[in-house]
C-alpha positions as CSV (number, residue, x, y, z in Angstrom):
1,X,104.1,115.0,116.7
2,X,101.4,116.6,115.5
3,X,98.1,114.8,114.6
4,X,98.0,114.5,111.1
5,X,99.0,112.5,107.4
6,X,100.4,114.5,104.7
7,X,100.9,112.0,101.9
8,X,100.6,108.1,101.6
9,X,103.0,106.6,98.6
10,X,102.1,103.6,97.2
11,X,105.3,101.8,95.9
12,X,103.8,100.2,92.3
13,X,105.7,97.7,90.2
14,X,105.3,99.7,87.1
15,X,105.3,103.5,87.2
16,X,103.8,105.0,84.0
17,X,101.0,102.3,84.1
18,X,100.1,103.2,87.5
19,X,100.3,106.5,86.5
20,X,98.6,106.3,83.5
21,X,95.6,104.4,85.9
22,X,95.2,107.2,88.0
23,X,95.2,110.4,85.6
24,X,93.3,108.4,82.7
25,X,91.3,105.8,84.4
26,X,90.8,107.6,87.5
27,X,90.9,110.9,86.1
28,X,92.8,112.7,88.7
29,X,95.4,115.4,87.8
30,X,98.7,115.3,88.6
31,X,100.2,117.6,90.2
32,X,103.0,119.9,88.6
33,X,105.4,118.8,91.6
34,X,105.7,115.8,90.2
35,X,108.9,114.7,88.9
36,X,110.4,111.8,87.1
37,X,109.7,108.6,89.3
38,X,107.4,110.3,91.5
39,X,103.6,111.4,90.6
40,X,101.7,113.5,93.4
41,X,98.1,113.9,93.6
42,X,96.7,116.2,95.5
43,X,93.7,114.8,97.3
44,X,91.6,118.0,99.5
45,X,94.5,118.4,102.4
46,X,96.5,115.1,101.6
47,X,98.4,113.6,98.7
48,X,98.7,110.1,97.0
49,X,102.0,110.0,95.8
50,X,103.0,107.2,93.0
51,X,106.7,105.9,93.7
52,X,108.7,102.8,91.9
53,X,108.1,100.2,94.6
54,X,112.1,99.1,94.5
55,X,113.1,102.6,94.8
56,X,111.0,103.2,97.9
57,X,111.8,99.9,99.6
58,X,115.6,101.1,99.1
59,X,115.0,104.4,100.1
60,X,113.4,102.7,103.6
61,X,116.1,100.2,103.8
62,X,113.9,97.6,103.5
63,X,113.6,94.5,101.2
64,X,110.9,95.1,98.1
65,X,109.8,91.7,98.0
66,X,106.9,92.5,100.6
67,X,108.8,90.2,103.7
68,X,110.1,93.5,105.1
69,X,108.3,95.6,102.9
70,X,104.5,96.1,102.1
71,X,104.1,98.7,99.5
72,X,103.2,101.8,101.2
73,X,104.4,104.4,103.2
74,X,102.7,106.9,105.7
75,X,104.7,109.9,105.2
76,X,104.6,112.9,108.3
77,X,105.5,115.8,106.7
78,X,107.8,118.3,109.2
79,X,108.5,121.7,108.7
80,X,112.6,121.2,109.4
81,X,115.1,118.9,109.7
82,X,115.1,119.3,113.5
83,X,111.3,118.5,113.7
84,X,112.0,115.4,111.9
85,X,114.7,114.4,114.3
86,X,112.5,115.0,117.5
87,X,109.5,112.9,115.7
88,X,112.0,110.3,115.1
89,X,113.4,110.4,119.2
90,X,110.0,110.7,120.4
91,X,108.3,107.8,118.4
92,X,111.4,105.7,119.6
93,X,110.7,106.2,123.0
94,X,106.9,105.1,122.8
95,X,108.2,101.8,121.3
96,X,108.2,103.0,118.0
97,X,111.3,101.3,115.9
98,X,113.9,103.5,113.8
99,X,114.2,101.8,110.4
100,X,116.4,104.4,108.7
101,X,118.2,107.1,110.7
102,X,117.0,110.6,110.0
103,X,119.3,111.7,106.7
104,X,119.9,113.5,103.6
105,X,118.4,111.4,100.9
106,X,118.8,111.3,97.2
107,X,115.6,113.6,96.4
108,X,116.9,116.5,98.0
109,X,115.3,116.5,101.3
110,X,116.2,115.1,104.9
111,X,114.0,112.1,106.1
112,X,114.0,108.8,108.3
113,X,112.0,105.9,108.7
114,X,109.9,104.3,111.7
115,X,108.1,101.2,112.3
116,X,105.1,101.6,114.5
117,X,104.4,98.4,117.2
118,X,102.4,96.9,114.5
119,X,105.0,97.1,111.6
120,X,103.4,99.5,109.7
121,X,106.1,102.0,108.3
122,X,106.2,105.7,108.5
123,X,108.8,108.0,106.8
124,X,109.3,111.4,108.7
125,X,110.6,114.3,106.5
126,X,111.4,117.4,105.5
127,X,110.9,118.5,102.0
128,X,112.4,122.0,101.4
129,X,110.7,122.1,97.8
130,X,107.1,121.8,99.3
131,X,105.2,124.1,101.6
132,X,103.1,123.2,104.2
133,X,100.1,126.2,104.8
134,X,98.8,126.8,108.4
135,X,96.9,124.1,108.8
136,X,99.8,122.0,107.6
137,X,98.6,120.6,104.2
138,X,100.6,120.3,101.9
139,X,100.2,123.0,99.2
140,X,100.9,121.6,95.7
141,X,100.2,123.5,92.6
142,X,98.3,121.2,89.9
């Protein structure tokens, strides 16, 4: 696995205030890859994405309510759908735990989710409607 964070979602309990937080009180711009319940911000080589937290606590299999779930993802960005099934092995056998299977998901893309020793969860994925440049950022357009 290479050495380096693409995007961090924060799950949020109510989407257009958090986004209305970020673009008006923060002052950030959104992204133009954004998309109905998801708001990217591009942040100088990673990306704060906004997600409804129940959506993404389904999307991980996990349970919203913050027992099984804490309201964030690390998200490893991989350039195929066979990188994100060798992250997923490899992680796995470094005692990393497979919470969701490597899959097609609902947004169009291929992606599982891990657990790392301490609990914190990682998705892995492949987004075929991004690009990633050669230093692997992830190259939004505002």
């Amino acid at each position: 696995m290479r050495q380096k964070l693409n995007l961090i979602t924060l799950g949020v309990a109510d989407f257009a205030k958090a986004v209305d937080f970020y673009e008006n009180g923060l002052g950030w711009k959104k992204s133009s890859a954004s998309v109905d319940e998801l708001a990217v911000f591009p942040l100088g080589g990673i990306v704060l994405a906004l997600h409804p937290r129940i959506a993404l606590a389904e999307d991980a299999t996990v349970d919203p309510s913050g027992t099984g779930f804490s309201g964030i993802t690390l998200s490893y960005n991989a350039r195929n759908e066979e990188e994100v099934d060798n992250v997923l092995k490899k992680v796995e056998s470094f005692g990393g735990r497979i919470i969701k299977p490597a899959q097609k998901v609902y947004w169009g893309g291929y992606s599982g989710y891990f657990k790392d020793p301490d609990g914190h969860l990682f998705e892995v994925a492949y987004n075929p409607f991004w690009e990633l440049d050669e230093n692997d950022n992830l190259n939004l357009p505002l």
